[in-house]
C-alpha positions in Angstrom: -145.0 -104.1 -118.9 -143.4 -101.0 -120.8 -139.7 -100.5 -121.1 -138.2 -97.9 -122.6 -134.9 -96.0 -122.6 -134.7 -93.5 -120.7 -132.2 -91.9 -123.5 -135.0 -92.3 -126.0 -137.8 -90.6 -123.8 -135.6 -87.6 -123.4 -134.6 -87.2 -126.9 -134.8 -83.3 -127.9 -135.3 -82.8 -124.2 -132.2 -82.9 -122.3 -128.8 -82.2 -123.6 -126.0 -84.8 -125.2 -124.0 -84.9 -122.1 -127.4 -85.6 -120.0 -128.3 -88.3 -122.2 -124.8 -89.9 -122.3 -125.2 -90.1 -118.4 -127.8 -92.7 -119.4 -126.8 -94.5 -121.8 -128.0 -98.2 -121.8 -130.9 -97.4 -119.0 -134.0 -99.3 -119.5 -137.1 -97.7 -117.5 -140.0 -99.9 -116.5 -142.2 -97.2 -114.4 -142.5 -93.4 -114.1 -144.1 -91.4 -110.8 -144.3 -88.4 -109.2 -144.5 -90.3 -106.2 -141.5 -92.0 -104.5 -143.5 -94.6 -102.9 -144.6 -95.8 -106.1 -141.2 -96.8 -107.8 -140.6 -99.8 -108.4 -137.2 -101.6 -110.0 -135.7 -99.5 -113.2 -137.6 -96.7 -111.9 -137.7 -93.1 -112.9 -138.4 -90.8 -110.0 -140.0 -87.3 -111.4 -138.9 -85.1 -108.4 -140.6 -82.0 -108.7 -140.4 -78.8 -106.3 -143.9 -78.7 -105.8 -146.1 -76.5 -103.4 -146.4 -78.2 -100.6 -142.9 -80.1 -100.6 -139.3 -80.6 -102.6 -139.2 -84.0 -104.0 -135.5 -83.9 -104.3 -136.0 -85.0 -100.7 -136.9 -88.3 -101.5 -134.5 -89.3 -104.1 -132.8 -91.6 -101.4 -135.9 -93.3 -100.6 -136.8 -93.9 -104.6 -133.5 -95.4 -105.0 -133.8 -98.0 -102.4 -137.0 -98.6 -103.9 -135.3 -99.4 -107.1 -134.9 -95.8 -109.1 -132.7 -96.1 -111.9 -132.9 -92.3 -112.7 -134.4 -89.4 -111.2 -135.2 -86.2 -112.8 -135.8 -82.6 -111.2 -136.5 -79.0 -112.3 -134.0 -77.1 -110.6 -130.4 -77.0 -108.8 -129.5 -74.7 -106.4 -126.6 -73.6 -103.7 -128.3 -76.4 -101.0 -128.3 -79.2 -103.6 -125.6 -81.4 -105.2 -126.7 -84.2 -107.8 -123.2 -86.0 -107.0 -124.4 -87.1 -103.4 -126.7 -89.6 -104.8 -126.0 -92.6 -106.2 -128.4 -92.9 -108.9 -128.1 -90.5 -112.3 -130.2 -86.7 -111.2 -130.6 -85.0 -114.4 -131.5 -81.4 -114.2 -134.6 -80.4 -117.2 -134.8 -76.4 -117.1 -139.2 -76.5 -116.7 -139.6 -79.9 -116.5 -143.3 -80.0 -116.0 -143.8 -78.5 -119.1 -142.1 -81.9 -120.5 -143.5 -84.5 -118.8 -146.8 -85.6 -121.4 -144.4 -86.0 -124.0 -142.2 -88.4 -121.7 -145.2 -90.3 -120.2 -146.6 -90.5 -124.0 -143.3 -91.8 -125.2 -143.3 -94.3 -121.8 -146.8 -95.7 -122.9 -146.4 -95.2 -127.1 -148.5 -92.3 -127.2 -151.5 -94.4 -126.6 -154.1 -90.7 -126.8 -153.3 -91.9 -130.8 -155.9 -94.5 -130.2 -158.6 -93.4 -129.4 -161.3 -90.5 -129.5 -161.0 -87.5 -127.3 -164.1 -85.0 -126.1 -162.7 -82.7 -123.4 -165.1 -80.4 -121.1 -164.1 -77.6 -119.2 -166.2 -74.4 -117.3 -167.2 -73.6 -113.7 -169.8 -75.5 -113.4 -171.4 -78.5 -115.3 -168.4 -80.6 -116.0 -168.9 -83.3 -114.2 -172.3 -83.8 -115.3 -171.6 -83.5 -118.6 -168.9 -85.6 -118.4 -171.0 -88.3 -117.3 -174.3 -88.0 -119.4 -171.9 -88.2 -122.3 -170.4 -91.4 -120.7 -173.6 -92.4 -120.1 -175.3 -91.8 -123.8 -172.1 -93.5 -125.4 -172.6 -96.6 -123.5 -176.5 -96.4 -124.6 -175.2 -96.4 -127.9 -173.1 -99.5 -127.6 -169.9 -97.9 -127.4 -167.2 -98.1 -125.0 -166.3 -94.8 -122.8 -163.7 -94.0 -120.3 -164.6 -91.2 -118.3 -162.0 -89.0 -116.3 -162.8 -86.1 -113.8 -164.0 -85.1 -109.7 -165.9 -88.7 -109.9 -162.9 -90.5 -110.9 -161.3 -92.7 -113.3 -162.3 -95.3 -115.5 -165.2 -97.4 -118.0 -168.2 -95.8 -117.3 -170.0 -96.8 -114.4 -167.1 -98.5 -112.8 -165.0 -95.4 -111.8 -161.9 -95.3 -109.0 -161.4 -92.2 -107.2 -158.8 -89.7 -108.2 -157.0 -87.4 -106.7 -157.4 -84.7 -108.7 -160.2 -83.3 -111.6 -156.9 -83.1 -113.9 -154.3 -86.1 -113.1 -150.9 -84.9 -112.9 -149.2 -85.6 -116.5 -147.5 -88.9 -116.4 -150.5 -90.6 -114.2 -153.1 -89.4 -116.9 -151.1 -90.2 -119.4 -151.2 -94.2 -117.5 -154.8 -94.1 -117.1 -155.2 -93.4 -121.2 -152.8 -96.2 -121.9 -155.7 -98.3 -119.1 -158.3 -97.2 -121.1 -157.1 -98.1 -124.5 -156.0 -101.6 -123.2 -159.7 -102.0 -121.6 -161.0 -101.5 -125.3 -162.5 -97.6 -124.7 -163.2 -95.9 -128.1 -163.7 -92.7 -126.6 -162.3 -90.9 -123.5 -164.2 -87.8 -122.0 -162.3 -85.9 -119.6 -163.2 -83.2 -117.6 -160.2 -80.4 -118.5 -159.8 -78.1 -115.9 -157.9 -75.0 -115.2 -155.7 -76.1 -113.0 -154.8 -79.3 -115.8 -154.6 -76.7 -118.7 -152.0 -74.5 -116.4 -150.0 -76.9 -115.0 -149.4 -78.2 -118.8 -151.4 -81.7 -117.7 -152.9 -82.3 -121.2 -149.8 -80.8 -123.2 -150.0 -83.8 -125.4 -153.5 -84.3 -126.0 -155.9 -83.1 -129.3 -159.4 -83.1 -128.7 -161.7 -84.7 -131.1 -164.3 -82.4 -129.5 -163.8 -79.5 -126.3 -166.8 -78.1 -125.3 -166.8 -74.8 -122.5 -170.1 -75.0 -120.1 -169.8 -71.3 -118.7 -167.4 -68.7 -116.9 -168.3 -67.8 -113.2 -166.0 -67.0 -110.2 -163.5 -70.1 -108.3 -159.9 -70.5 -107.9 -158.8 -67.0 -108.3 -156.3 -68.3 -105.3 -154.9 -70.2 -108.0 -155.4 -67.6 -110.8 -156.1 -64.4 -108.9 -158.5 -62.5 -111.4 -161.2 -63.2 -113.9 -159.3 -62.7 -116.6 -156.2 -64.7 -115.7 -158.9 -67.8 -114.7 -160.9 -67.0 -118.3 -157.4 -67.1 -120.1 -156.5 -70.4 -118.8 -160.2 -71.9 -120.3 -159.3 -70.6 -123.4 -156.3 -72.5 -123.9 -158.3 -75.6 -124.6 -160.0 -73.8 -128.0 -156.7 -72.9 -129.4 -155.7 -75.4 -132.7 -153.1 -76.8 -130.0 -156.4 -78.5 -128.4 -158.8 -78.4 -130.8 -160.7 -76.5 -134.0 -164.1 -78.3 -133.5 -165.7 -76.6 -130.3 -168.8 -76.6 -128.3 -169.4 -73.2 -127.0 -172.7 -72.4 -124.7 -173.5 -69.2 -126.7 -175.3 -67.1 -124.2 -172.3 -67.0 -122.0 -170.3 -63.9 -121.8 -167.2 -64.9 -122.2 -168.2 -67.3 -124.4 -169.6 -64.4 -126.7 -166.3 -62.2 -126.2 -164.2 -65.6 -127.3 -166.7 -65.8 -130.3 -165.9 -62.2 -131.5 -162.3 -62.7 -131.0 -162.3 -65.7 -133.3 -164.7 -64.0 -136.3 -162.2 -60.9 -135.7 -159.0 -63.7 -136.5 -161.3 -65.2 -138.8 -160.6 -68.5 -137.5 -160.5 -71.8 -139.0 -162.8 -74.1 -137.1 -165.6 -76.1 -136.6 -168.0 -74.3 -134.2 -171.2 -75.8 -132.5 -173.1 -73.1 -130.3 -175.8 -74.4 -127.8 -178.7 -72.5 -125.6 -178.3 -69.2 -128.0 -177.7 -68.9 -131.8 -174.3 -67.3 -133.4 -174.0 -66.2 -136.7 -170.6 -67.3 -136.8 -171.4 -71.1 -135.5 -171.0 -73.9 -138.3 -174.1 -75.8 -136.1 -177.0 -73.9 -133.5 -178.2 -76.2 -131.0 -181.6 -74.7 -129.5 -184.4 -75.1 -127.2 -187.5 -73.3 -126.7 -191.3 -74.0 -124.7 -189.5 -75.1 -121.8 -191.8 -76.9 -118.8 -190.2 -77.8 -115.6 -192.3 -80.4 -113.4 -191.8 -83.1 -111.0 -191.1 -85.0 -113.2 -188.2 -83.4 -115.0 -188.1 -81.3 -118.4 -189.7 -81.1 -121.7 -188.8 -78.6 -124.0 -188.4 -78.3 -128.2 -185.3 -78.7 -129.9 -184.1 -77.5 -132.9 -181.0 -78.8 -134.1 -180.1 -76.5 -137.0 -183.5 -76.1 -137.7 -185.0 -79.3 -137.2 -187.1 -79.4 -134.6 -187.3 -82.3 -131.7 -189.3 -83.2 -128.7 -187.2 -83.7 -125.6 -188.2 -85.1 -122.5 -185.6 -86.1 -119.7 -185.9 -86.9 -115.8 -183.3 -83.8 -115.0 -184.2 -81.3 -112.8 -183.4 -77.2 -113.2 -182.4 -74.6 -115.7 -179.1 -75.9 -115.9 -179.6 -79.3 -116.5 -181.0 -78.6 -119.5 -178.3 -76.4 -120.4 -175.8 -79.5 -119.2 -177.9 -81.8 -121.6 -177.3 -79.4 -124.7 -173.4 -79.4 -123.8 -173.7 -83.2 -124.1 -175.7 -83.7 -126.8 -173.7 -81.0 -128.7 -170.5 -83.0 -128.0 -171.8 -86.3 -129.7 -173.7 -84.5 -132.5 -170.4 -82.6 -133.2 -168.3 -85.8 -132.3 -170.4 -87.7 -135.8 -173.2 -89.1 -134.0 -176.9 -88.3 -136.0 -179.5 -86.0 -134.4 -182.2 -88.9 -134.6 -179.9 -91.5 -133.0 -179.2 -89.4 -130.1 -182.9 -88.1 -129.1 -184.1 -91.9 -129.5 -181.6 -92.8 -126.4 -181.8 -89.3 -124.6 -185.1 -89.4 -122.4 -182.5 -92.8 -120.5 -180.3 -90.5 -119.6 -180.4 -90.6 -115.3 -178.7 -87.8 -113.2 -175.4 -88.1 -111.9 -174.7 -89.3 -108.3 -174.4 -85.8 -105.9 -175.9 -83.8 -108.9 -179.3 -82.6 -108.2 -180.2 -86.3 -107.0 -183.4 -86.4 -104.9 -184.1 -88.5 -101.9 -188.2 -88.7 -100.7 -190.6 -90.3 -100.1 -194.6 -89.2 -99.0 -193.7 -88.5 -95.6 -191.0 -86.6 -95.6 -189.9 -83.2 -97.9 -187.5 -83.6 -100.6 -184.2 -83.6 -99.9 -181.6 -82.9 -103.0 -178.0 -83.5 -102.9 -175.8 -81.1 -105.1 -172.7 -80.2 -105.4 -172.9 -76.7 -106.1 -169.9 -74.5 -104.5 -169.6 -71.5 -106.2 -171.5 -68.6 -106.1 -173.0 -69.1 -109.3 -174.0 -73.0 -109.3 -175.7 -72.3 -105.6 -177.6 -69.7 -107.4 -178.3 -71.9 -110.1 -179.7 -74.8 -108.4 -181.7 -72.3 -106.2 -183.7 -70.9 -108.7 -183.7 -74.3 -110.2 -185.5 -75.9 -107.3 -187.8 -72.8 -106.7 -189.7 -73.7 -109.8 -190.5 -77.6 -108.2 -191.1 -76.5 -104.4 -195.0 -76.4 -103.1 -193.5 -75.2 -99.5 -190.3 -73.5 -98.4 -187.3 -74.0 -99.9 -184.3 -74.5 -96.8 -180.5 -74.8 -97.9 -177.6 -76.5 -95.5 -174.3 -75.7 -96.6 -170.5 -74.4 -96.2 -167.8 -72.9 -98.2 -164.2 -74.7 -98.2 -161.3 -73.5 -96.3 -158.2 -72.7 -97.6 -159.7 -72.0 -100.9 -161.1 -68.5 -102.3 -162.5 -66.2 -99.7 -163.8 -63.9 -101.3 -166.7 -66.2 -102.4 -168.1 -66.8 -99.1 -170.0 -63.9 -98.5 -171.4 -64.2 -102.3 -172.6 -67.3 -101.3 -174.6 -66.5 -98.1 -176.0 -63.7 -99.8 -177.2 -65.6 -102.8 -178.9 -68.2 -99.9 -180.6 -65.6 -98.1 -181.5 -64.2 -101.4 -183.4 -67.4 -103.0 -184.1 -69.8 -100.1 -186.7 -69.6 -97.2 -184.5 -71.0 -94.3 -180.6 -71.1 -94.3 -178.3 -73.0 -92.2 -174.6 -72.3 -92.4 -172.3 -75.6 -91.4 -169.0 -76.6 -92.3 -168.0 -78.2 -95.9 -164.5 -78.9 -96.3 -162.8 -76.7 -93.4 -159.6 -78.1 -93.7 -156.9 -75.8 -92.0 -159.6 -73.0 -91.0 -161.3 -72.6 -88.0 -165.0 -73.2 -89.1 -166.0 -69.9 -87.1 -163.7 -67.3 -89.2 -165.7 -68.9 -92.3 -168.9 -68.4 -90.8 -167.9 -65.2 -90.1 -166.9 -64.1 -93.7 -170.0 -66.0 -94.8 -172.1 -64.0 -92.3 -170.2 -60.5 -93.9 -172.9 -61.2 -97.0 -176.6 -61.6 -95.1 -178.4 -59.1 -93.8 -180.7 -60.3 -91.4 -178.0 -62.7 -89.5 -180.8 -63.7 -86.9 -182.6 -65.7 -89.4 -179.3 -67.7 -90.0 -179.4 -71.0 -88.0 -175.1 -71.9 -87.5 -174.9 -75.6 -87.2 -170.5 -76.8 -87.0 -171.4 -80.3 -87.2 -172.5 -80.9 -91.1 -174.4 -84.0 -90.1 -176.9 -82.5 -87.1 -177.3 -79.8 -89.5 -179.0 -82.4 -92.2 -180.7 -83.9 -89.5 -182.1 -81.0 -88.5 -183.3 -79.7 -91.6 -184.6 -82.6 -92.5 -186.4 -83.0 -89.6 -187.9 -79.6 -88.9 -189.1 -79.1 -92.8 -192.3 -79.9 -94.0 -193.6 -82.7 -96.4 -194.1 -80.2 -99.1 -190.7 -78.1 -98.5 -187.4 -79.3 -100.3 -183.9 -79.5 -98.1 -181.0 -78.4 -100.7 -177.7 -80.2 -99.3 -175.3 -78.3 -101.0 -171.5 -78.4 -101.6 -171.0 -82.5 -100.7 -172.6 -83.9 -103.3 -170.9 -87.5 -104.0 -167.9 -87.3 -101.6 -168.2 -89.6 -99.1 -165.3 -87.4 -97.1 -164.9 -84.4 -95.2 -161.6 -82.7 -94.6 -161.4 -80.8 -91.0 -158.7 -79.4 -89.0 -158.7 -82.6 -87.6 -157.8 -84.3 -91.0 -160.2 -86.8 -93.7 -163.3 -88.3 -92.2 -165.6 -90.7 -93.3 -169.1 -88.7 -94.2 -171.6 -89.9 -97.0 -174.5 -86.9 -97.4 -176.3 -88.9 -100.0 -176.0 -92.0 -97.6 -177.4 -89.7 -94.6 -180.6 -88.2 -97.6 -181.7 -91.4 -97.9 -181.3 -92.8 -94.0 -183.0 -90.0 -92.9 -185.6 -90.1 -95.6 -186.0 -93.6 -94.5 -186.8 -93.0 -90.6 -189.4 -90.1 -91.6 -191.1 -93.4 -93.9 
């Protein structure tokens, strides 16, 4: 068990007369949460969107809160009231990495970091990387939307990016489970909200810019901004960029212009100003997955994987780049790369000979729906039908995007609900329907489950059913609030009963 004092973990963070208030005071846990405290705990009560934590400073103590610390006083509030020490720290989310690094010994010293952030393609690459370590006999801990923990034996999280002090606890797990590496999907929201304040990369690698969360970030620009945080020296100076990205090129022109010191690795399209080029060329996509040459600065390789689509291939090159760039030889990596399986609720195919291919994905963006579209076009015999949603309470002005892209590159489309929470499922369809233009071709199906059964049913042996927006969650959140639902569970019954 860690304990630490308090006085110590605030050094250089609040002032003398703060610290002097605890004097002597031995903390054995830190959370956010004040459900988690235990005894000698320190309750972190931040103002946060959806409520004040300063409301639940009474109910940490009882639990055995020692301290509490929050981010602002005002006229309704007075620290006196309690009786545990509430010590005010002017932006104290901003501070809380180096606390829960001083809590746990800075335990990020440890180990070996390769951070991945982008739209799309994190989570994949996240995992092959996991996946191609542990090939290689080494020991990974992977963190992002799958979860926490070794590879292959992950627990859910809450979040892409834990809040501060809990990643900061699930880096001191992994270096006490014996991980040499951590990969860690970094996203926008965890770069913002100063989540990874305290960490330096070994290797952060950028999959590609397309539009989501501008209700977080509200523009482009301000959403691009926030990626680049993660190649600054604060982060990192030995980068994985995919070079035939556009924001990726402006970022690339930026930092010849600075002439900046760093160690750059560019994948899918050459750069002059790249260290490495990471390349592939004769592309075939088949049934069975893709082949293509690589040349890895000019050495040229055969590669053959099980993936399916465009940007698979480009989600292999992210990974491979990371290990090549992490140390790891050209020649070890493509002896162990045709192992490499796809990722749970990533373009993962349920069929048999009776019944059409069904793919789970969890494309939900604009972009990635596009993406695994055209993907899929280039493996379908028959028509190619989609079934999916866009999320309530999240960024509107993707829906119509999205329907249009549907109508645009599949054969039959049926609108149902994805994660609805707060909305009323028939003001999204609504704004979906605002992007297609022949709306008596869309089939509207509320109930996400009798919408797969329905595609499934009514397509042909030689169509493929894309399931989109789901892909591994085994959860949908309604109006009503969380319910059970398992798409990839429901592919594979359904596949089953057409046997």
């Amino acid at each position: 068990m860690n304990n630490r004092e308090l006085s110590c973990l605030l050094e250089g963070i609040a002032t003398d007369k703060q610290l002097s208030k605890v004097a002597g005071v031995d903390i054995s846990n830190i959370h956010l949460d004040s459900r988690l405290i235990t005894i000698n705990g320190l309750f972190v009560a931040l103002n946060g969107a959806q409520t004040d934590g300063r409301l639940f400073i009474n109910k940490a103590k009882e639990l055995g809160a020692v301290a509490v610390l929050i981010d602002t006083i005002d006229d309704d509030f007075n620290p006196s009231l309690f009786d545990v020490p509430v010590l005010e720290i002017p932006n104290l989310s901003t501070h809380l990495s180096l606390i829960a690094s001083r809590f746990y010994n800075f335990p990020q010293r440890k180990l070996k970091f390769i951070g991945i952030t982008g739209t799309n393609g994190k989570t994949t690459v996240n995992q092959l990387v996991g996946q191609w370590l542990t090939l290689m006999g080494k020991k990974a801990f992977c963190m992002g939307t799958l979860g926490n923990g070794l590879y292959g034996d992950l627990v859910d999280s809450p979040n892409t990016t834990l809040n501060a002090i809990d990643l900061i606890a699930q880096i001191d797990m992994a270096n006490r489970l014996g991980a040499e590496y951590v990969v860690m999907e970094v996203s926008s929201h965890g770069l913002t909200l100063d989540r990874v304040k305290s960490l330096h990369f070994d290797v952060a690698a950028f999959t590609n810019l397309t539009q989501d969360h501008l209700d977080l970030h509200g523009t482009m620009q301000a959403y691009s901004d926030a990626k680049l945080q993660l190649f600054t020296p604060q982060y990192s100076d030995n980068v994985v960029i995919n070079g035939h990205d556009k924001v990726a090129k402006t970022w690339i022109a930026q930092w010849q212009k600075e002439q900046r010191s760093m160690q750059l690795c560019c994948f899918g399209q050459a750069n002059a100003f790249a260290q490495e080029n990471i390349l592939a060329s004769d592309v075939i996509y088949s049934n069975k997955g893709i082949s293509a040459s690589l040349s890895v600065n000019g050495k040229a390789y055969k590669l053959q994987s099980s993936l399916l689509g465009a940007f698979n291939l480009d989600n292999l090159l992210t990974a491979f780049s990371c290990l090549y760039s992490a140390g790891f030889c050209a020649d070890k990596l493509m002896d162990t790369l045709s192992q490499l399986s796809p990722v749970a609720g990533r373009m993962e195919v349920f069929t048999n000979d009776n019944s059409p291919s069904v793919v789970v994905d969890y494309a939900h963006t604009p972009d990635a729906l596009k993406q695994a579209l055209t993907a899929l076009r280039h493996h379908c015999a028959g028509q190619l039908w989609i079934v999916f949603g866009c999320g309530g309470d999240r960024d509107t002005k993707k829906r119509p995007l999205m329907a249009a892209i549907a109508e645009q590159y599949a054969d039959v489309v049926v609108f149902t609900q994805d994660n609805s929470r707060s909305e009323s499922p028939s003001v999204i369809f609504s704004q979906m329907l605002e992007g297609i233009d022949d709306t008596d071709a869309i089939t509207i199906e509320h109930e996400r489950s009798y919408a797969v059964k329905y595609a499934i049913e009514q397509a042909n042996k030689q169509d493929i059913v894309l399931l989109a927006g789901k892909g591994h969650e085994d959860y949908q959140i309604l109006q009503c609030g969380r319910v059970d639902y398992d798409e990839r569970a429901l592919a594979q019954q359904m596949v089953d009963k057409l046997q």
